[in-house]
N, C-alpha and C positions, 0 to 999 in steps of 0.2 A: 283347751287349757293353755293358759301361758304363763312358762318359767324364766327367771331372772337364775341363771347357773354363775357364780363369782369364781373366779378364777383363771387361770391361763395355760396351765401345762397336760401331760400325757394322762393322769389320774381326770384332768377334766374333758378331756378329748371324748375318753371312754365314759366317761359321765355321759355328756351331749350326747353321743353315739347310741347310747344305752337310753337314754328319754326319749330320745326321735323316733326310739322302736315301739313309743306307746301311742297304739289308736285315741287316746284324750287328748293326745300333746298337739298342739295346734302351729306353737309357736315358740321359739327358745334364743333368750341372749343369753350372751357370754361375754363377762367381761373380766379382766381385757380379752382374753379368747386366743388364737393363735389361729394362723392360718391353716392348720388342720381341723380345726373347731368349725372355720368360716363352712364348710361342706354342709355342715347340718346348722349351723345356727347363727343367729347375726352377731356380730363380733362388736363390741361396744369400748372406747379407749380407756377403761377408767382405771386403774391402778387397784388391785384384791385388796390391800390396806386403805383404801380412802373411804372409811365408812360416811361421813358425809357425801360425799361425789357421789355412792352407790344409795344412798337414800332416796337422794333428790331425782336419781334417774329412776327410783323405784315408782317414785311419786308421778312421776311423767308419764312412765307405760303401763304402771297398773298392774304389773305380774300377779297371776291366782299362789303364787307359791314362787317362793326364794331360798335358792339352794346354794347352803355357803359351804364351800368345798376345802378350801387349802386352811392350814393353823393358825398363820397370823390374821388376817380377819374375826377368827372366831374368839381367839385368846384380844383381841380388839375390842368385842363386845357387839359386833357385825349382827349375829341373831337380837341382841336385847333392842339396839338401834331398827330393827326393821318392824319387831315385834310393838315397839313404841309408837312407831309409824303408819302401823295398823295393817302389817302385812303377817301372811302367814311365811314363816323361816322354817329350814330344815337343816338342821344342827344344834350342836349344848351354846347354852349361853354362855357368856365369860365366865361367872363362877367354877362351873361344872368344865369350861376348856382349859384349867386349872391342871388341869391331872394330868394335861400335855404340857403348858407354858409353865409346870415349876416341875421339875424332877422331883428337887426337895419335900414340897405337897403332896403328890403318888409316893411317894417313899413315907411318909409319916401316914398318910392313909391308910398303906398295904400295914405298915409295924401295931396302929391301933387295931385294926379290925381283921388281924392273923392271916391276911392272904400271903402265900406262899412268894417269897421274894430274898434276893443275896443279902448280905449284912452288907450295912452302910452307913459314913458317919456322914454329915455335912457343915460346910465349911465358908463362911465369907471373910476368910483373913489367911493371906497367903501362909502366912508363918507356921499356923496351927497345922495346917494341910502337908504344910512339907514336913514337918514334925512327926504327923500322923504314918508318911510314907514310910519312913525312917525306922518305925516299929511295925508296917506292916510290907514285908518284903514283896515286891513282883512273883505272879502274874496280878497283877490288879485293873479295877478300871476306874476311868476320870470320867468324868461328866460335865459339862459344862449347865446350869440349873434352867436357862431359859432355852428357847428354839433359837436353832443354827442350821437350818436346812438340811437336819440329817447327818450332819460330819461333827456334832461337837461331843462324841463318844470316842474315847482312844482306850482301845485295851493296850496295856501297857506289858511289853512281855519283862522288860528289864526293870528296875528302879532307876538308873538314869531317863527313860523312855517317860514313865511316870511322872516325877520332879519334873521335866522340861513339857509335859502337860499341862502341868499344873499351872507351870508359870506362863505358859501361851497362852491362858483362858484367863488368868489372874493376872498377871505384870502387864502383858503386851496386848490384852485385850483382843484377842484376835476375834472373837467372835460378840465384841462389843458388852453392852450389858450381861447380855444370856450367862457370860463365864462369871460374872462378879462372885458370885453363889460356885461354888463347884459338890457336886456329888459322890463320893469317894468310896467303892463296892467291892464286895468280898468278886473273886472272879468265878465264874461257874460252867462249866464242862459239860458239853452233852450237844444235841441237835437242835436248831433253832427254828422253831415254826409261828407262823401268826395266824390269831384267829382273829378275823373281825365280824362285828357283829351287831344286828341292829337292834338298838333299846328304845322304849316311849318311860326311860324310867323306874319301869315295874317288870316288863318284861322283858327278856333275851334271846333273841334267836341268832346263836351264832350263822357266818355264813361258811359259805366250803372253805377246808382250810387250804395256805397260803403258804410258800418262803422265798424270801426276801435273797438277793446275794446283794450284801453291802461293797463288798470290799473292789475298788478299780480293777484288781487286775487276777487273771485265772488263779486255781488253786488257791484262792481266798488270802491274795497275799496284797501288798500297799495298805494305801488311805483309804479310811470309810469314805462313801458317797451319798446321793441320796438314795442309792439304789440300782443295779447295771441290769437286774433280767428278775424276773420273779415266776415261780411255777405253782401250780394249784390243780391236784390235792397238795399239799405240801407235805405229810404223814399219812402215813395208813394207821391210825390210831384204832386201839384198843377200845370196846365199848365199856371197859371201866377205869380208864388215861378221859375218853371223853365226858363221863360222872363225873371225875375228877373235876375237869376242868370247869365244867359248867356250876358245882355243890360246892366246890372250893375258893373258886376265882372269879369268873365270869358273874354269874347271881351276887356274890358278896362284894362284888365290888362295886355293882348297881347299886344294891342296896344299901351301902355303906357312902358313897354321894349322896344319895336322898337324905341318909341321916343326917349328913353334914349342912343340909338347907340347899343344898346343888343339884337339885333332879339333871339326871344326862340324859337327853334326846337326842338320838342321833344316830353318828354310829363310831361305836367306841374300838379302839383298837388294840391288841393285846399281841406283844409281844415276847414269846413264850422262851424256855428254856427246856430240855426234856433231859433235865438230869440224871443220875443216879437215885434221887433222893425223891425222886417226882417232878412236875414242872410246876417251873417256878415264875413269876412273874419279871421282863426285862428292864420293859415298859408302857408305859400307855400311850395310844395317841386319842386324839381328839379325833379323828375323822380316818376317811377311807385312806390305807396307805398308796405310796406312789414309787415302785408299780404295780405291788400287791394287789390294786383296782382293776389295772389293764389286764394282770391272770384269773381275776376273779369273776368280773363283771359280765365277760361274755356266757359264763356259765350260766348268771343268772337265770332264770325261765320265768319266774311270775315279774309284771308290770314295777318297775323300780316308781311311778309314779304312786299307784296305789299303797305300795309300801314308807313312802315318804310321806304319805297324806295319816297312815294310819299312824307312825311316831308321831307325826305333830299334834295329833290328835289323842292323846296314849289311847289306842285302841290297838293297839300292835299284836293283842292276843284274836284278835278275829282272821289275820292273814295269815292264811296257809302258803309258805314260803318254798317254791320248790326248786332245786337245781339241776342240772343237766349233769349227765353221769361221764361225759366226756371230761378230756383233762387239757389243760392250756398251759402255756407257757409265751413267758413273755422274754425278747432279751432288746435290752436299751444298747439306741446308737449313740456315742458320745464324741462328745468334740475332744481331739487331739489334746492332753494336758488335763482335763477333768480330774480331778474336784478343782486343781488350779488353776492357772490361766489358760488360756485359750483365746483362738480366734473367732471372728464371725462373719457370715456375710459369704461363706462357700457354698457354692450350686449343688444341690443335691437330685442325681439321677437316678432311676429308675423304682421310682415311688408307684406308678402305675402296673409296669410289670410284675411287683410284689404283691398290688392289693388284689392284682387278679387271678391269684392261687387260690386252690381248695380251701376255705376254713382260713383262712389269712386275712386280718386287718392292720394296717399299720396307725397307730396311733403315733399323734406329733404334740413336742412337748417345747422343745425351744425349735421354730423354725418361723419365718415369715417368706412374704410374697419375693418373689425378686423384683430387682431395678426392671423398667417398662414392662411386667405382669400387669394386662389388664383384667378388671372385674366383673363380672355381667349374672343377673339375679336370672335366677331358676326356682325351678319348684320340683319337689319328688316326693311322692307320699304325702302331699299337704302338707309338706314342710319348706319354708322357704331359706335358699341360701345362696354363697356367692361361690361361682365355675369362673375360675384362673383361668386365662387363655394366654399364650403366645406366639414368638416366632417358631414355627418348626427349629428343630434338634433343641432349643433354648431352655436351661432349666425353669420351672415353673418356683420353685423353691428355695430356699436358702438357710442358711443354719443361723441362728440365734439364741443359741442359748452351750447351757453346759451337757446337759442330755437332751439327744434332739431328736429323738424318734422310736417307737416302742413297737416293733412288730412281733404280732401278736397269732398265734396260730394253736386251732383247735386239733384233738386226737382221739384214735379209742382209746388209749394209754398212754403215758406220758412220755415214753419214747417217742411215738409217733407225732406228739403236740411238739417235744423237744424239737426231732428233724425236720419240720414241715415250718416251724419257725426259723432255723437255720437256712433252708431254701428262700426265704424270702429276705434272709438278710444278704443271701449271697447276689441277690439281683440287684441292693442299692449301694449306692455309691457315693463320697463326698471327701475332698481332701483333709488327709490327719484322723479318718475317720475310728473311732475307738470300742471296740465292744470286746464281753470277756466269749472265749470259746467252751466256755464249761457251766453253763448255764446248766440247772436243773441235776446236775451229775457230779455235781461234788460241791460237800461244805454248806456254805453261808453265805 
């Protein structure tokens, strides 16, 4: 079998990583890919938003299945363009990727069809919005209505904090279009967990649960990110917290796309609250989170192939979907400055060292080859890919991006996933290099 995988960063590492492990899979691009991608799959230049570019090279190699991974493609309409083109896609079409590219849409869906979620007004005129702050005092949160990589959420603990939200996403346009819209929510208390989960539509099989730490820096304190370290189980939930979730949220919100003419295929992402009051809805995404993927993925046990065959198919009630009772955590390496500037282009050592622990993978998300890395094609498990070679002591690696590396380790319990990931961050290396020390042990 051969898959066309779109994308570039650590969620698609462990994507590739995770298909390579299927006896079907023959053969896998990635595009654009990253040089941690390059290991299991061929790396193709094309840019995740150039749905044209990514058609035409659809048409070229023929993939049995096209797996569109990251948001803007899919809020693009990436699934309906490949689907039109005569391929099979794995993801919601633009309608249904809706309930990630509008907050305001997932907010008016959750308020019609009673899924548990904060009170919120929304707003495309500065004036109204700041008016609005003025009568609703801090803790509050801003929203930014379109995709912004993850950062265009600011809980706001002051009303000055608020107000100069508003106006970043509305005056200054910091996050371009996405802010034109802002979303403005009651605040809500309590522990945050994700469940994702794959639908053909009709049916829901969540997967193991998930949590995210958003925040830069330890103790949940700075700028939201896209994400620094993720652990999974994420809760030891209650078997009737998980009725809940599934009678309340999960089922009705399937169901409740369908109604709207939007069937979602895919795999839909739920971003929970576990309030006082019960859990409530944060938000949705449109696909697998990132790095929610990299603590998830490896748990998987049944064939992610055959599971992506069966959504596209809605026959998704025929797979018996099972997971591994082991626990994972994931903690991201970042470039010095992340979420804001930063540099790039630093050699990153001891990448080898790390992968060759117990239960340890490192997944790479912004990283490429270095200056004179040459390339040379291999084969392992009937899958073909390309082995970096260099000068001895010479880094093979370099950083490229804002999070640049996700290592990732298995446990009998999540202490053990915790420390056995922290051993493998302590072996790599790279100037400015950024990660939080509290991964899995406190907060969000």
């Amino acid at each position: 079998m051969r898959i066309l995988l779109v994308g570039g960063g650590g969620r698609e590492h462990a994507l590739a990583w995770k298909l390579a492990q299927s006896p079907r899979v023959g053969k896998i691009w990635c595009a654009p890919g990253n040089a941690g991608i390059a290991s299991v799959a061929e790396c193709v230049p094309i840019p995740a938003k150039d749905v044209g570019g990514m058609v035409a090279f659809a048409r070229k190699v023929v993939p049995d299945l096209v797996f569109v991974a990251p948001d803007d493609p899919l809020a693009l309409g990436m699934v309906d363009a490949m689907e039109a083109a005569g391929f099979r896609a794995f993801g919601p079409r633009r309608a249904a990727a809706r309930v990630e590219a509008s907050k305001a849409f997932a907010k008016e869906l959750m308020k019609k069809y009673g899924i548990p979620t904060a009170r919120y007004e929304v707003f495309d005129a500065i004036g109204s919005a700041l008016e609005y702050l003025a009568a609703h005092p801090a803790p509050i949160v801003v929203k930014a209505d379109g995709l912004a990589l993850g950062k265009g959420v600011v809980v706001a603990r002051t009303d000055e904090e608020a107000a100069e939200a508003v106006r970043a996403m509305m005056d200054e346009q910091r996050f371009g279009a996405a802010g034109a819209t802002v979303v403005i929510e009651e605040f809500l208390e309590g522990p945050e967990l994700t469940v994702l989960a794959f639908t053909d539509g009709r049916t829901v099989v969540p997967m193991a649960s998930s949590r995210d730490h958003k925040r830069a820096f330890d103790g949940d304190r700075g700028p939201n990110t896209g994400g620094m370290g993720a652990i999974s189980p994420g809760a030891d939930l209650s078997p009737e917290t998980e009725r809940f979730l599934m009678d309340r949220i999960l089922q009705p919100t399937v169901d409740a796309l369908r109604q709207e003419g939007c069937l979602f295929q895919g795999v839909l992402y739920f971003g929970l609250m576990l309030t006082k009051d019960g859990p409530k809805v944060i938000e949705y995404n449109a696909r697998f989170g990132d790095p929610e993927a990299q603590a998830v993925l490896p748990r998987l046990e049944t064939d992610l192939v055959d599971i992506a065959e069966a959504v596209v198919d809605r026959r998704l009630h025929e797979v018996a979907i099972r997971w591994s009772p082991l626990a994972c955590c994931c903690v991201v390496l970042a470039s010095g400055g992340y979420p804001g500037s930063y540099g790039t282009g630093l050699p990153i050592r001891g990448l080898e060292e790390a992968s060759a622990l117990d239960d340890t993978v490192v997944f790479h998300a912004g990283t490429r080859f270095a200056d004179g890395v040459g390339l040379e094609s291999a084969e392992a498990g009937g899958h073909a890919f390309q082995r970096p070679h260099g000068r001895p002591g010479e880094a093979l690696y370099e950083t490229a991006g804002g999070r640049v590396l996700g290592v990732t380790a298995m446990g009998g319990d999540l202490e053990t996933a915790i420390s056995r990931a922290y051993d493998g961050v302590s072996r790599i290396s790279f100037p400015q290099m950024h990660y939080r020390k509290d991964i899995g042990r406190t907060g969000t």
